[in-house]
C-alpha positions in Angstrom: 92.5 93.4 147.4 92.1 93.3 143.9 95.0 94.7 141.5 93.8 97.3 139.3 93.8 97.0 135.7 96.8 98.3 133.2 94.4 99.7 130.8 97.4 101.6 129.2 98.5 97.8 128.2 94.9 96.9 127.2 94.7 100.0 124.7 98.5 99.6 123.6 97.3 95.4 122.8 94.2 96.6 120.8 96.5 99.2 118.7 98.6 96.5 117.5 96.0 93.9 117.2 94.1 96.8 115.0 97.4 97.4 112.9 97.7 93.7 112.7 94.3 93.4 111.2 94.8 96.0 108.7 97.7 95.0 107.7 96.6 91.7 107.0 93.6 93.2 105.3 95.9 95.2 103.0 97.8 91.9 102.4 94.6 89.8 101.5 93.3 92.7 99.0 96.7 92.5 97.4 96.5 88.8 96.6 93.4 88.9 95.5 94.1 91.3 92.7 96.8 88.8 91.6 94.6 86.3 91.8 92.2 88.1 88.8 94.5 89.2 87.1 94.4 92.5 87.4 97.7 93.3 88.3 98.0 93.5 84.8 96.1 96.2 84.1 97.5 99.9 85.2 96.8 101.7 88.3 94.0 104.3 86.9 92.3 101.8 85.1 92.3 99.9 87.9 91.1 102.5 90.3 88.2 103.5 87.6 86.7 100.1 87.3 86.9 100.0 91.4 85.1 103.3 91.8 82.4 102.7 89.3 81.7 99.0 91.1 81.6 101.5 94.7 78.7 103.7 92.6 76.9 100.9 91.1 73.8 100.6 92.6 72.0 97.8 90.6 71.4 95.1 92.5 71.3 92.7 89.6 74.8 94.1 88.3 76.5 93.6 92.2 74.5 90.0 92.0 76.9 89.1 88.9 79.2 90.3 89.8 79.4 88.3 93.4 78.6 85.2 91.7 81.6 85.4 89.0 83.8 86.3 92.5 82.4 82.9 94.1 82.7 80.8 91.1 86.2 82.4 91.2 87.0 80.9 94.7 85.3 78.1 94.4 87.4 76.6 91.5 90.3 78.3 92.9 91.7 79.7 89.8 92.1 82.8 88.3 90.5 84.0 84.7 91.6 83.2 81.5 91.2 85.7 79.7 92.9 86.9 76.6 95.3 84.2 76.6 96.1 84.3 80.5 98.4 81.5 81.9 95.9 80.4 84.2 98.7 80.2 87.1 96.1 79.1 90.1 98.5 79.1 92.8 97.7 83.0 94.2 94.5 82.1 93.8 94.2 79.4 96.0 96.8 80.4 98.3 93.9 83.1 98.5 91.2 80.8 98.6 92.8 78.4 101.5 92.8 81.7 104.2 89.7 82.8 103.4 87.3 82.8 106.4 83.5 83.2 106.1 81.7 85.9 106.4 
């Protein structure tokens, strides 16, 4: 006779696996905003340049903008901008768990 199934135990596993995920998301999205730089820049700046990149709808903007992002983790360091210090380290701590897509 076959046992049946502790789906309670299934769900509960998937809840944490989901928080896991999302947590490491969070983690990931943090880093990467070292990584540029832009944990320099305050909080509504910030969150204005984020939600006009969300609204832009040119395709040949979002095309620059995802090749500055790859040329970004494919040298593994972060922009130099305005006399940055070009620490690299966050960035390719970054780079190194990045999984593709």
């Amino acid at each position: 006779m076959r046992r049946p199934k502790d789906f309670d135990a299934q769900l509960k596993a998937l809840a944490e696996k989901a928080k896991t995920l999302k947590d490491n998301k969070l983690y990931r999205l943090g880093e990467l905003v070292v990584a540029t730089g832009a944990d320099t820049i305050d909080m509504e700046t910030l969150a204005g340049g984020l939600l006009a990149m969300t609204a832009a709808k040119d395709p040949v903007q979002r095309a620059s903008w995802k090749k500055a992002g790859e040329e970004m983790f494919r040298k593994g360091i972060r922009s130099t901008k305005a006399g940055d210090s070009g620490n690299s380290e966050s960035a390719q701590t970054h780079n190194r768990g990045r999984t593709s897509a």
